[in-house]
Backbone as a ProteinNet text record, in pm:
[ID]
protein_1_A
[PRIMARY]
XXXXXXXXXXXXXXXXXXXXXXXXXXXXXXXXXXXXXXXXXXXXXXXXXXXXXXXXXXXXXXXXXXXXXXXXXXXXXXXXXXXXXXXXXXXXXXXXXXXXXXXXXXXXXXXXXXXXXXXXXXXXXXXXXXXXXXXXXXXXXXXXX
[TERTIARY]
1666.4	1544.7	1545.6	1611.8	1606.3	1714.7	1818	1874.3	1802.6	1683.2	1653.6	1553.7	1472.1	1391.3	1475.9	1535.5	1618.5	1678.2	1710.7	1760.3	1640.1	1508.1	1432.2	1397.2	1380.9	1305.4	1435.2	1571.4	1665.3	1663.8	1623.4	1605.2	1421.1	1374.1	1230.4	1261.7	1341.9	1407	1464.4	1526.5	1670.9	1574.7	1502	1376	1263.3	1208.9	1143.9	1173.1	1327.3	1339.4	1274	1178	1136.3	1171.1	1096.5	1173	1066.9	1090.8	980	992.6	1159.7	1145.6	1105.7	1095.8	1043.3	880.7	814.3	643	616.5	669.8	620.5	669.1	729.6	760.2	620.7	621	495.6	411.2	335.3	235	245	334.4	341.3	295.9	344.2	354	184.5	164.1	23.3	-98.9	-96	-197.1	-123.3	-24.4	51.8	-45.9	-51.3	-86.5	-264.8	-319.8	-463.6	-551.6	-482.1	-475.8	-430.7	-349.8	-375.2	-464.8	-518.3	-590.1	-756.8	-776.5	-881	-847.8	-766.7	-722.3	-809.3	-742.4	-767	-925.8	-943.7	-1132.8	-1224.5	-1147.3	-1238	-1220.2	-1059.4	-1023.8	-1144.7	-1143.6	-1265.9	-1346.7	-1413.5	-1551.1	-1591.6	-1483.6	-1492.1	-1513.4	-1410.9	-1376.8	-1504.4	-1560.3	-1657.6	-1785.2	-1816.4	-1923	-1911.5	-1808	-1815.3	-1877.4	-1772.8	-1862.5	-2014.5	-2069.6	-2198.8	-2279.6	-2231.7	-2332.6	-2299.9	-2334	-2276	-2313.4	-2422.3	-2521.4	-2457.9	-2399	-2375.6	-2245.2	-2188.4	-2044.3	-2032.2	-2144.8	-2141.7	-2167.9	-2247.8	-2304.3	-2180.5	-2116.3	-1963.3	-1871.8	-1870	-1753.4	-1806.8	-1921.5	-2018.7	-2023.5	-2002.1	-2030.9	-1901.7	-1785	-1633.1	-1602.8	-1615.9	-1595.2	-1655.9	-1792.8	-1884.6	-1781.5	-1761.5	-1732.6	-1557.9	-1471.3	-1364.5	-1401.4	-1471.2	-1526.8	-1571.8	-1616.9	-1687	-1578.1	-1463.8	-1329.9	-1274.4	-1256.6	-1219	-1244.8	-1408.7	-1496	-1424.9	-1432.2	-1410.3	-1294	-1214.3	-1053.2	-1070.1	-1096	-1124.5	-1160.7	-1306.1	-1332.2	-1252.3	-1222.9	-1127.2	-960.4	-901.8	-817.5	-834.2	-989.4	-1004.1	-1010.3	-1046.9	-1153.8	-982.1	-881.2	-751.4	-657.5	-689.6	-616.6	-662.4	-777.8	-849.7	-796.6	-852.5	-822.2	-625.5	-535.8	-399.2	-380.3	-424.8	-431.2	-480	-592.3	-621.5	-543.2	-481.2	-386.1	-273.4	-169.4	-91.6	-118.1	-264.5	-273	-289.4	-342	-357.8	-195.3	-104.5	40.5	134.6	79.6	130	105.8	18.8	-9.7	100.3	101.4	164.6	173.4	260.9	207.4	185.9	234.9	131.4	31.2	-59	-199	-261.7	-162.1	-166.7	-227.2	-357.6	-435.9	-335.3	-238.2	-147.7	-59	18.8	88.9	52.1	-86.1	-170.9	-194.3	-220.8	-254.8	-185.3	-6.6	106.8	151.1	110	160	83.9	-61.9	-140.9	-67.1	-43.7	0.5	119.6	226.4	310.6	290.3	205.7	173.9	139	19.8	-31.9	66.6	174.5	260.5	380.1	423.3	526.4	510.1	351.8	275.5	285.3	190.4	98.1	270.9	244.6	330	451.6	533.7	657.1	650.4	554	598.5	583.1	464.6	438.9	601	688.5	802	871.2	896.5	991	977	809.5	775.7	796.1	750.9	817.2	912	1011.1	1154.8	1207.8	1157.3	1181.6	1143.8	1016	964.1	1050.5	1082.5	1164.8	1342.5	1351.3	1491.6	1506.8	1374.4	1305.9	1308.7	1273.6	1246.5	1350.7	1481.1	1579.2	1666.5	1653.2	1743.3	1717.7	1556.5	1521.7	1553.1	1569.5	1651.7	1739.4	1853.9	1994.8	2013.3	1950.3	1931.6	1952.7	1828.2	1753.8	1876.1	1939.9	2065.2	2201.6	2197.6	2380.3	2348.1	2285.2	2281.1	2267.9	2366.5	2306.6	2160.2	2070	1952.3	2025.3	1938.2	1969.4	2054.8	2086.7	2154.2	2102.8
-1318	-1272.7	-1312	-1434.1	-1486.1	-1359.8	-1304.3	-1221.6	-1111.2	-1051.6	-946.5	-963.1	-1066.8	-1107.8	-1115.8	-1160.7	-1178.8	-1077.3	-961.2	-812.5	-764.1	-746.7	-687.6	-760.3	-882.9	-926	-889	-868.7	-817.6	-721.3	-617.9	-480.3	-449.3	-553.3	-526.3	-612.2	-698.5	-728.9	-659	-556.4	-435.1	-325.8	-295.8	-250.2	-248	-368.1	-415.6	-507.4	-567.3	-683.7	-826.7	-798.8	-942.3	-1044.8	-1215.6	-1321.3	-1440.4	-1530.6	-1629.8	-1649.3	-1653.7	-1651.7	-1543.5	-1415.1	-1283.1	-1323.3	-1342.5	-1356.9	-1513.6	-1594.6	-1685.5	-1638.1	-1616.7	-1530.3	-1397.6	-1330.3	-1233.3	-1333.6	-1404.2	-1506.6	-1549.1	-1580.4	-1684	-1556.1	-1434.2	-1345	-1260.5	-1280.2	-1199	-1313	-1460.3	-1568.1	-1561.9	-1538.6	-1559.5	-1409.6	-1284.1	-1144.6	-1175.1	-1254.1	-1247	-1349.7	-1450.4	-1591.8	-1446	-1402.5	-1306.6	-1206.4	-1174.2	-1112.9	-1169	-1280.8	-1378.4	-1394.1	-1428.4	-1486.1	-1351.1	-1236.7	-1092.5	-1091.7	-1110	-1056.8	-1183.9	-1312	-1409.6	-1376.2	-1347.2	-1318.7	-1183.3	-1073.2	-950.9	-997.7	-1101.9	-1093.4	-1218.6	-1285.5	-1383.4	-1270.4	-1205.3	-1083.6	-1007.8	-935.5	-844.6	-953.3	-1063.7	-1166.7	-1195.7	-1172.6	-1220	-1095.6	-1038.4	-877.6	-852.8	-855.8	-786.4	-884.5	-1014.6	-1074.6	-1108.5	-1211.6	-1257.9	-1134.7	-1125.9	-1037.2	-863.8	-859.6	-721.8	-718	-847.3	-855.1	-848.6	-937	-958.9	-801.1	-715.4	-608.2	-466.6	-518.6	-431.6	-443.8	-539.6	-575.3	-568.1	-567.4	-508.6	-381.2	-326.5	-155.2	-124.6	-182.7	-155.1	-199.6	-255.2	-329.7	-244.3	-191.7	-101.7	66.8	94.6	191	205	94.4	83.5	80.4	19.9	-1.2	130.4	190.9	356.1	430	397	469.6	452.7	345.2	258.9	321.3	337	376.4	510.2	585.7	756.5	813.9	699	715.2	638.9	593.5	551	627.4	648.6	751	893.6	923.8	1030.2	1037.8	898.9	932.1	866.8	810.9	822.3	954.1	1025.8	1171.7	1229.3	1214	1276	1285.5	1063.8	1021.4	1121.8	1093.5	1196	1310.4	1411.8	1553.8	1511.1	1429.4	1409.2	1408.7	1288.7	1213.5	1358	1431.4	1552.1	1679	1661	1783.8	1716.5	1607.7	1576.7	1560.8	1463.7	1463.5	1635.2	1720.2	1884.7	1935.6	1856.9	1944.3	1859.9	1722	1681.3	1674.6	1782.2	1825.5	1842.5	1692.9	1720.3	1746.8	1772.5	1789.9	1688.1	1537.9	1390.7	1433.8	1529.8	1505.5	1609.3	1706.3	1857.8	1758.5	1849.7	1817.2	1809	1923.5	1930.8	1845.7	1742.2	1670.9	1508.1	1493.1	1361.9	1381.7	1467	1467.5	1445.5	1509.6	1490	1325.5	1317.8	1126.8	1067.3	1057.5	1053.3	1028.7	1125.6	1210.2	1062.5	1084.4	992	880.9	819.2	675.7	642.8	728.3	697	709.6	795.1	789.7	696.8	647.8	536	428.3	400.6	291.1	247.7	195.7	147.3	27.9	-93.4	-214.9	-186.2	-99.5	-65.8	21.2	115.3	209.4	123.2	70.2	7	-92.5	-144.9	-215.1	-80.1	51.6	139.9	211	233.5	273.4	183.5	44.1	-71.2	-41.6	1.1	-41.6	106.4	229.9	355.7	359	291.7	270	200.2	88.4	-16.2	60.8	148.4	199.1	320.1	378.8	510.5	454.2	331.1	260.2	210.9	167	101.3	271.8	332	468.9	515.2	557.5	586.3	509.9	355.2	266.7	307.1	325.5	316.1	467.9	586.5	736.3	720.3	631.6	645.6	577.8	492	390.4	430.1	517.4	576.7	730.5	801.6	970.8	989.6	1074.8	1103.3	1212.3	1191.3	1290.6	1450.6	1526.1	1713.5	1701	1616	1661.7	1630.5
-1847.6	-1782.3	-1635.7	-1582.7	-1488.2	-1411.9	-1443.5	-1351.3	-1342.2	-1444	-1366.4	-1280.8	-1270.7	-1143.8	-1041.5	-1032.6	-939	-889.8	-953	-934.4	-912.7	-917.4	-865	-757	-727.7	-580.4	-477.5	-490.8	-419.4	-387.5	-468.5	-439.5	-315.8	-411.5	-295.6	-170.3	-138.5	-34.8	42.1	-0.5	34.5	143.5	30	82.9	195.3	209.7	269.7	396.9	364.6	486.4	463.5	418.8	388.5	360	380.6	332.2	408.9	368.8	425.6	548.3	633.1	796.2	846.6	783.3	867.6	848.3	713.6	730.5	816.5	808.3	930.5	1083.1	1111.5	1244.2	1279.6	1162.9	1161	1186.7	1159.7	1163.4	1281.1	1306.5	1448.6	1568	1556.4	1663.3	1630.4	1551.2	1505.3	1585.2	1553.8	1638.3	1762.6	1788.6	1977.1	2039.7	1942.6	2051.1	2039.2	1896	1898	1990.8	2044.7	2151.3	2267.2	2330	2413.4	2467.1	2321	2311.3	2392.9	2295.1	2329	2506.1	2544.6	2745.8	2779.1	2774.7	2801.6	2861.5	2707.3	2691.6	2795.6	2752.3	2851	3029.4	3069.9	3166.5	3274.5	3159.7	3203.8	3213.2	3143.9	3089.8	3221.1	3287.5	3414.7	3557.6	3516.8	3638.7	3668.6	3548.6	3569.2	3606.9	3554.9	3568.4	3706.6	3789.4	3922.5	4044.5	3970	4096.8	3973.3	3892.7	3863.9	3796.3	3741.4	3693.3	3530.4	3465.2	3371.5	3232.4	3248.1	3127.7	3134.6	3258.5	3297.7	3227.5	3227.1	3198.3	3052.1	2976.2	2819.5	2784.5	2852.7	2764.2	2804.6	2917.6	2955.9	2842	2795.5	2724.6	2602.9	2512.5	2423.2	2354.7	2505.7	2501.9	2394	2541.4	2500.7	2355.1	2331.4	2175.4	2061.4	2106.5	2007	1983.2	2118.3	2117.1	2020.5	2033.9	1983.4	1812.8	1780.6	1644.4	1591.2	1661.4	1642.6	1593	1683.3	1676.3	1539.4	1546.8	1434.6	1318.7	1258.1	1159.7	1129.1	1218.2	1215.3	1179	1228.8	1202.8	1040.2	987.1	854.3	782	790.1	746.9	707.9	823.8	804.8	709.6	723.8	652.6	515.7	450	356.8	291.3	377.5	293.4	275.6	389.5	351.5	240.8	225	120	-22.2	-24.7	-141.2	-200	-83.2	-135.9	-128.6	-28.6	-86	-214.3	-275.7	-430.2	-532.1	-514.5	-550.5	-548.1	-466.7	-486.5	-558.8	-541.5	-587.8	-759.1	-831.8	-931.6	-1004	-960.1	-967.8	-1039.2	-895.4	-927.9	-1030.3	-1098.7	-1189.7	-1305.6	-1323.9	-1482.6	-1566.5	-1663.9	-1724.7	-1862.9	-1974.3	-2117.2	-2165.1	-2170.4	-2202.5	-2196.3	-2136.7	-2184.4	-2256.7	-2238	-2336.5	-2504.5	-2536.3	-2646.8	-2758.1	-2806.6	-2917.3	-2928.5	-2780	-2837.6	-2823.9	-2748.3	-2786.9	-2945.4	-2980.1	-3143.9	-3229.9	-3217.4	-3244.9	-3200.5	-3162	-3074.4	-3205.1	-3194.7	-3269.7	-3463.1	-3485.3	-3616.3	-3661.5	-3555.4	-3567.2	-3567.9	-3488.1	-3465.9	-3628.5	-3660.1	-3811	-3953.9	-3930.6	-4037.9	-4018.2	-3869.7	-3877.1	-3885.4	-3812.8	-3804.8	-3687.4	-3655.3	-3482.4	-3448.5	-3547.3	-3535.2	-3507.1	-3550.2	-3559.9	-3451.7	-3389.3	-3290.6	-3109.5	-3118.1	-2974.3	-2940.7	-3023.3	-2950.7	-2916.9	-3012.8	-2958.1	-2854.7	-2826.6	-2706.4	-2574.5	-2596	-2455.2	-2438.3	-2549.9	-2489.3	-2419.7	-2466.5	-2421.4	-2297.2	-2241.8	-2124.9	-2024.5	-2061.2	-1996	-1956.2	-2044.3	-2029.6	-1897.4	-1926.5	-1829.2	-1676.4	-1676.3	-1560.1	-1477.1	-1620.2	-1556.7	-1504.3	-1532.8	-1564.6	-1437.3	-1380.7	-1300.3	-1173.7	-1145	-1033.2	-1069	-1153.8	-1117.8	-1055.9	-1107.7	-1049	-931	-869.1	-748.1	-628.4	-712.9	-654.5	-596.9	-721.4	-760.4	-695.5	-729.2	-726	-613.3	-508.5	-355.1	-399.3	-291	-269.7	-259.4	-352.2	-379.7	-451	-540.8	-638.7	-787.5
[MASK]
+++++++++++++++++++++++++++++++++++++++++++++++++++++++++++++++++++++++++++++++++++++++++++++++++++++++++++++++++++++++++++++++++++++++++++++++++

């Protein structure tokens, strides 16, 4: 069991890049740009306070912030409503017969004449084989063929 963990966190490694020196490095560079970030905003918010006044400066930089957040919202919004009708069309074009009434009933039929106990291990393991079958496909087989 221990090698196939190990064969899968390699593969989501392969994948991804990841590893504990890449997410502390992320970390380190994510508080280094948000500490920049922070200089930035205090830096304007000194700048503009000097030519117009401190209150002029808080509600400048207020505005700016509101208005980015606005952005923010809309652009959210929006590619929620996308994800949606996406997920909607895709679930639409994967109709498949698993849910066709005649052979849930037939699933059904069988389960009750082989028995529940005896069928749920043959199904894990049919599952588990589908899965492994499908990585090695995805591994070995060039794409279009």
């Amino acid at each position: 069991m221990n090698g196939l963990v190990k064969h899968f966190g390699l593969k989501a490694q392969a994948r991804t890049g990841l590893s504990s020196d890449v997410a502390v490095m992320a970390v380190i560079a994510g508080a280094a740009a948000l500490m920049t970030f922070v200089f930035l905003c205090v830096s304007a918010f000194v700048w503009i306070g000097q030519i117009y006044g401190g209150v002029v400066a808080g509600l400048a930089l207020a505005g700016f912030f509101l208005v980015v957040a606005l952005i923010a919202v809309a652009v959210c919004i929006n590619n929620r409503i996308r994800n949606i009708e996406q997920a909607k069309i895709e679930l639409a074009q994967r109709h498949t017969a698993l849910f066709d009434p005649a052979i849930m009933q037939m699933g059904l039929q069988v389960g009750k004449t082989i028995g529940w106990r005896r069928l749920v291990p043959l199904v894990a393991a049919g599952v588990l084989a589908a899965g492994i079958a499908a990585g090695w496909r995805k591994e070995h087989i060039p794409k279009g063929t």
